[in-house]
C-alpha positions in Angstrom: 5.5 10.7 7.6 2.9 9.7 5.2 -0.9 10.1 5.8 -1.7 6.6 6.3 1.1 6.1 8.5 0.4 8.7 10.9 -3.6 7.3 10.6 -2.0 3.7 11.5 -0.1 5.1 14.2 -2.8 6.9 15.9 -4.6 4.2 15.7 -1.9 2.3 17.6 -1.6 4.9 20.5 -5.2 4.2 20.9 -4.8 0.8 21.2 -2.0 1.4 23.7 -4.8 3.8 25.8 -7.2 0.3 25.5 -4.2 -1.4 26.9 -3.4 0.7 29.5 -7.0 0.5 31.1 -7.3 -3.5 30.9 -4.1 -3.3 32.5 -5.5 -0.7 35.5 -9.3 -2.0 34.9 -8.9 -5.6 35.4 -10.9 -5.6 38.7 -13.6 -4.4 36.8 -14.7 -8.2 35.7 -16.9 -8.8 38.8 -19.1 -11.2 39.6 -22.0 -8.8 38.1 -20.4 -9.2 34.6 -20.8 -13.4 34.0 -17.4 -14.0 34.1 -14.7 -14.8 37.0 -13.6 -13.0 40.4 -11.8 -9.7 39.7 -8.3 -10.8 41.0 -8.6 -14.2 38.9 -9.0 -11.9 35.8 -6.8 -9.3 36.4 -3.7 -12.3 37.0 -4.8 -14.1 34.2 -4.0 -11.0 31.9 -1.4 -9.4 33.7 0.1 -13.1 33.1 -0.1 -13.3 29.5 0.7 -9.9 29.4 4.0 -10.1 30.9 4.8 -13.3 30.0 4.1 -12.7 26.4 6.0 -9.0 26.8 9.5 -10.9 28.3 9.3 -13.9 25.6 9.2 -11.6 22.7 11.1 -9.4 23.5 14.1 -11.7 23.7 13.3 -14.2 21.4 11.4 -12.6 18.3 15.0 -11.2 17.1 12.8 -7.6 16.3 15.5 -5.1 17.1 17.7 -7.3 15.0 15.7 -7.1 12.4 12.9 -4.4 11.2 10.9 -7.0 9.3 9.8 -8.7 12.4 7.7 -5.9 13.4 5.0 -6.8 11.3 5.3 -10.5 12.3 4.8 -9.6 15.7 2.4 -6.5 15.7 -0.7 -7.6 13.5 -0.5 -11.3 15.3 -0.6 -9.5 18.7 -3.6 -6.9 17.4 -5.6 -10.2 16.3 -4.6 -12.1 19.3 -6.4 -8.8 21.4 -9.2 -8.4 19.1 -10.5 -12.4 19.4 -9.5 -12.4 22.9 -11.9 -9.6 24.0 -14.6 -10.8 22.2 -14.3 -14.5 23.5 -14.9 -12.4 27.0 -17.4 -10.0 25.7 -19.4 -12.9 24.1 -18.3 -15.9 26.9 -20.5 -17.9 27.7 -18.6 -19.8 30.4 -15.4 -19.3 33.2 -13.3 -21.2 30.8 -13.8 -19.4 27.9 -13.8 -16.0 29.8 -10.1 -17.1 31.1 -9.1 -18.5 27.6 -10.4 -15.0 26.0 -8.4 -12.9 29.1 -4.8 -15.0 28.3 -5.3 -14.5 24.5 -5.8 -11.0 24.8 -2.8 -10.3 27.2 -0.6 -12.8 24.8 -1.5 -10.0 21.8 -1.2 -6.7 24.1 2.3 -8.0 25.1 3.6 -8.3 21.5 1.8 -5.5 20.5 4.1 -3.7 23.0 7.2 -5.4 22.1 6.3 -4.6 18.2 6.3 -1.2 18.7 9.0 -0.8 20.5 10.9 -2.4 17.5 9.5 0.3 15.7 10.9 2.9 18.1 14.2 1.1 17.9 14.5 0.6 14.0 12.7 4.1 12.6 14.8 7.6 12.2 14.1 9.8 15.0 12.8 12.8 13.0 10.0 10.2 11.8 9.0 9.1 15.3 9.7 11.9 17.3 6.2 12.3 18.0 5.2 8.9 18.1 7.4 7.9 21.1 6.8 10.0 23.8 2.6 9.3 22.5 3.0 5.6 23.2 4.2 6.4 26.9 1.5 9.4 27.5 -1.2 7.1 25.9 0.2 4.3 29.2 0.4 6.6 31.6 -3.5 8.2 30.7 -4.8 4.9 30.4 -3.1 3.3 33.3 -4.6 6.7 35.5 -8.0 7.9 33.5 -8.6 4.6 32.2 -11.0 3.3 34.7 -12.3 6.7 35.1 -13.0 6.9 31.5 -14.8 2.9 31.3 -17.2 4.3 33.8 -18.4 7.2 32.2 -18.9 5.2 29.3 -20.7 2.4 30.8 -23.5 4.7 32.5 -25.9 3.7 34.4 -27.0 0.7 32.1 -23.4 -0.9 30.7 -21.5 -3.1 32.1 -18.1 -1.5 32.9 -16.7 -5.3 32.2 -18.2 -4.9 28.9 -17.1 -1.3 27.8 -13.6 -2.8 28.8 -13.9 -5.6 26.4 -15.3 -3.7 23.8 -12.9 -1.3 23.5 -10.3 -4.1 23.6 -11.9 -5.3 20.5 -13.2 -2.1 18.6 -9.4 0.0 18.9 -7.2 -2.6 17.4 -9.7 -3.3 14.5 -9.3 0.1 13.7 -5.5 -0.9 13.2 -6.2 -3.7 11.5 -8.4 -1.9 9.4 -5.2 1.1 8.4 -3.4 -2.5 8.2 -5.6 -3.7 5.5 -5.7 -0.7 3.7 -2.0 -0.5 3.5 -2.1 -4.1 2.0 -4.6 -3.0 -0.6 -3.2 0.2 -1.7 0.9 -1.8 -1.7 -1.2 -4.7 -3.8 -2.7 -1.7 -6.5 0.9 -0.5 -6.8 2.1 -3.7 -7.7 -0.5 -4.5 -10.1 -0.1 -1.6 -11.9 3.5 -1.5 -12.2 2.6 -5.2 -13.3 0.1 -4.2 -15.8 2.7 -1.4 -16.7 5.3 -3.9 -17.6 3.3 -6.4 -19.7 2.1 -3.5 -22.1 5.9 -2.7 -21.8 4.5 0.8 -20.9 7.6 3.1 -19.7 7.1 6.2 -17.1 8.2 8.8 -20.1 5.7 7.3 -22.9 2.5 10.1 -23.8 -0.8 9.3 -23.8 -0.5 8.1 -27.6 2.5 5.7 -27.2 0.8 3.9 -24.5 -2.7 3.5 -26.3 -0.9 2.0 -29.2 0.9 -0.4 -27.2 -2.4 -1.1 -25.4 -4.0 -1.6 -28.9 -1.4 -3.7 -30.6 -1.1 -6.1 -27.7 -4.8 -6.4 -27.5 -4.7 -7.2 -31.4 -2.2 -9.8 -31.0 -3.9 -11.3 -28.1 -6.9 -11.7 -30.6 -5.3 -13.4 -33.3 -3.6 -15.4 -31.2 -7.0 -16.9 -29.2 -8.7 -17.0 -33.0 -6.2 -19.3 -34.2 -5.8 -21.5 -30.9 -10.1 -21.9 -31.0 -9.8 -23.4 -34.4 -6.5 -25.3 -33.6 -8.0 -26.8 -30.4 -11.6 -27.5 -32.4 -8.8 -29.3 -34.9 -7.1 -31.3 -32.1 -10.5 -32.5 -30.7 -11.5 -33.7 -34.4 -8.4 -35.4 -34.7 -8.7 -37.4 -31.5 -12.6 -38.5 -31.9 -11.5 -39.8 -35.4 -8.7 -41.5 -34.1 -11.0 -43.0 -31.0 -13.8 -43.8 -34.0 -10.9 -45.8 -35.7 -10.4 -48.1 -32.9 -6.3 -46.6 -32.5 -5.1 -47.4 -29.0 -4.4 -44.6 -26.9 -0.8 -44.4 -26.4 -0.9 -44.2 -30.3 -3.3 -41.4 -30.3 -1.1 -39.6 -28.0 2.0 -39.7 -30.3 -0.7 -38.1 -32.8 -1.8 -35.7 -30.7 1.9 -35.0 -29.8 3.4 -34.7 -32.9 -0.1 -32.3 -33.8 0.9 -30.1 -30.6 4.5 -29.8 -31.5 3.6 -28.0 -35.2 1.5 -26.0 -33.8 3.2 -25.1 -30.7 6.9 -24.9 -32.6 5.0 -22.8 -35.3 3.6 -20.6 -33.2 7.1 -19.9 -31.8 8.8 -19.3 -35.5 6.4 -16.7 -36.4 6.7 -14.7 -33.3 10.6 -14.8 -33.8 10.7 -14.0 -37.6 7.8 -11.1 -36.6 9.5 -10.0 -34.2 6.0 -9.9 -32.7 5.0 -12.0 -29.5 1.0 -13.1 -30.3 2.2 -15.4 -27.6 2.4 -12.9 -25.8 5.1 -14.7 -23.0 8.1 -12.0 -23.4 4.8 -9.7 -21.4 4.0 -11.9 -19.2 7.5 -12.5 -18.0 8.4 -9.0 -17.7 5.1 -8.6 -15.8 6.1 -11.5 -13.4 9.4 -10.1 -13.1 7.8 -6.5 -12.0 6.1 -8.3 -9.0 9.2 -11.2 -8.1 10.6 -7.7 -7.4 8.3 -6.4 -5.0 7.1 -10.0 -3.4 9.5 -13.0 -4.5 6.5 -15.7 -3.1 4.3 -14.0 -5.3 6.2 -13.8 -8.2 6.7 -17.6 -8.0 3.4 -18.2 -7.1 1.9 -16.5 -10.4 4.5 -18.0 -12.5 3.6 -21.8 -11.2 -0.3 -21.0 -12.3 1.1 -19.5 -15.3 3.3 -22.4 -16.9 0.2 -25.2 -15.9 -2.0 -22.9 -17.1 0.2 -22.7 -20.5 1.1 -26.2 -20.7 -2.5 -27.6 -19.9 -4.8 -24.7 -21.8 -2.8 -21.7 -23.5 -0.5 -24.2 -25.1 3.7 -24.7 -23.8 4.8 -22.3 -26.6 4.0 -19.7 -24.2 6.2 -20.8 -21.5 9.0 -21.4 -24.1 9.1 -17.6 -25.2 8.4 -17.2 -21.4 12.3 -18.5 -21.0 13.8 -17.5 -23.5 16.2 -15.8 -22.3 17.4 -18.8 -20.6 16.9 -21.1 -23.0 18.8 -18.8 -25.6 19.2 -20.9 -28.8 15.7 -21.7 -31.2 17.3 -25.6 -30.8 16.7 -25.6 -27.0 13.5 -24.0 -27.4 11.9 -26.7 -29.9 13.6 -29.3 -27.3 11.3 -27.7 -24.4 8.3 -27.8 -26.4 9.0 -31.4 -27.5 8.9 -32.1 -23.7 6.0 -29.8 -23.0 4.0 -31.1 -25.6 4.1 -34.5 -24.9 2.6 -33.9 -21.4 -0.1 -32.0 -23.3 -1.2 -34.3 -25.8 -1.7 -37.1 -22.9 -3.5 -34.6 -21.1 -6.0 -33.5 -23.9 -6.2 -37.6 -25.1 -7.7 -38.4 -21.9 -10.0 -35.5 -21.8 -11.2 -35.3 -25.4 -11.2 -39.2 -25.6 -13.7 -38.7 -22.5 -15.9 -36.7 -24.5 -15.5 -39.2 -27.0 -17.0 -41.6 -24.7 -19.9 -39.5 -23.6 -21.5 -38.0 -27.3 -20.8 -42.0 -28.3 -22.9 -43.3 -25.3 -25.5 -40.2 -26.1 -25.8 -41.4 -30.1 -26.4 -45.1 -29.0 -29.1 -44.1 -26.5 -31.0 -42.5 -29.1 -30.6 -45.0 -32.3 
């Protein structure tokens, strides 16, 4: 097994030790402690516990199907973690009950999660891991209380070590949880990043600067000439507006001014053979992490086309599909769609600004 996964399961046995002694420590919530009668507390968890153990266990589908683990293991280790600190922090009996059922609800499906795991992983990778979920139960269902009480001293509440451990051992999961998430997420991006500098695994130091370099370089030009293009469009529209044209005819100006640009932008990337665009990279990029995480790839490719059609400019998310779209014909038909959306959008906004420097001229003359 890898190093963070025996880290996240050790974690997890310890977690099953914390569950253990709530389970055997439950008449440890006296009176002394703020918060209900010792058997109330211990059949308020023990309740949840089971309940939530049976429920799961037939219903959740997880030895059906490995990716439910997940869906049922970090719930339950949140469910723990806000449960015992509702009771560590209560500040009434109904709170301190509410905090007692939460808990139980995310011990049983912690449970039921690993035993999914048990079911679903090759028993050379969890040889060792089975027989230490049952020896972490049976130490903390006989040492647990034991163990709360030394602890606690003479100054702690033994209610209160309870609690805190509930909350402090499945953090630590979360915590191997998180990290998991973050080093998956680094993967991803770089492949990512791999992919729109069309890096490959077998390119040398030299190859992959140069492709770093000349996509850098086309990203350049391409951002000088939109600057001036856009600073072009915005003249065109406050003359227009100066005029006196109506709106929906400055739109079909501002239209037919996005299309050139867009549809020229589009011909010189094709007769390059050089995408300043640059939307061949950042489909192959979107494609590198639709692999890994299909919501994400969607996700990213919705913010990219607005983000093209509104600011970047549709040609973008033309060469973005066109492998799809095949033919140059098809392509100048998208843009002639695309565009029209953009030059209403950038009428209204520029015409705003219009509106404003006018008001600002008369206030001063």
């Amino acid at each position: 097994m890898s190093k963070n996964r025996r880290t996240f399961f050790f974690y997890l046995i310890l977690a099953d030790f914390v569950i253990a002694i709530q389970i055997a420590n439950a008449s440890l919530f006296s009176k002394s402690s703020n918060g209900p009668s010792g058997n109330w507390a211990s059949e308020i968890f023990l309740l949840s516990f089971a309940g939530a153990f049976l429920i799961f266990l037939a219903f959740s589908g997880i030895f059906k199907n490995s990716k439910r683990i997940k869906s049922v293991i970090r719930p339950g280790l949140i469910f723990m973690i806000l449960g015992s600190l509702i009771g560590l922090f209560q500040s009434s009996s109904d709170l301190f009950v509410f905090g007692r059922t939460i808990c139980g609800l995310g011990a049983g499906m912690m449970i039921v999660g690993q035993m999914g795991i048990i079911w679903h992983e090759d028993f050379k990778k969890i040889r060792y891991f089975s027989p230490a979920v049952l020896g972490s139960l049976v130490l903390g269902l006989l040492l647990g209380p034991a163990f709360v009480i030394f602890l606690a001293g003479p100054a702690l509440s033994v209610g209160k070590v309870t609690l805190l451990l509930g909350a402090i051992f499945p953090a630590l999961v979360m915590l191997e949880i998180v990290t998991e998430i973050f080093v998956a997420t680094y993967n991803v991006t770089l492949d990512a990043t791999g992919a729109f500098f069309d890096i490959d695994s077998s390119d040398d130091i030299d190859t992959r600067t140069r492709k770093v370099a000349v996509m850098t370089m086309r990203r350049a030009v391409y951002i000088f000439f939109d600057y001036w293009l856009s600073f072009l469009s915005a003249a065109l529209v406050g003359a227009l507006n100066y005029w006196g044209l109506a709106f929906w005819n400055i739109v079909l100006a501002t239209w037919l001014f996005d299309f050139i640009v867009a549809i020229s932008f589009v011909i010189i990337s094709e007769k390059s053979g050089h995408d300043i665009t640059l939307g061949e990279s950042f489909r192959r990029a979107v494609d590198s992490i639709r692999a890994n995480s299909r919501i994400a790839g969607f996700l990213l490719f919705g913010y990219l086309s607005v983000k093209a059609i509104i600011w970047d400019g549709p040609e973008q998310v033309v060469v973005f599909f066109k492998k799809e779209l095949g033919t140059m014909a098809k392509m100048a038909m998208m843009l002639v769609i695309l565009t029209f959306f953009q030059g209403i959008f950038w009428t209204w906004a520029y015409g705003l600004g219009y509106e404003s420097v006018s008001k600002l001229i008369k206030s001063f003359l």
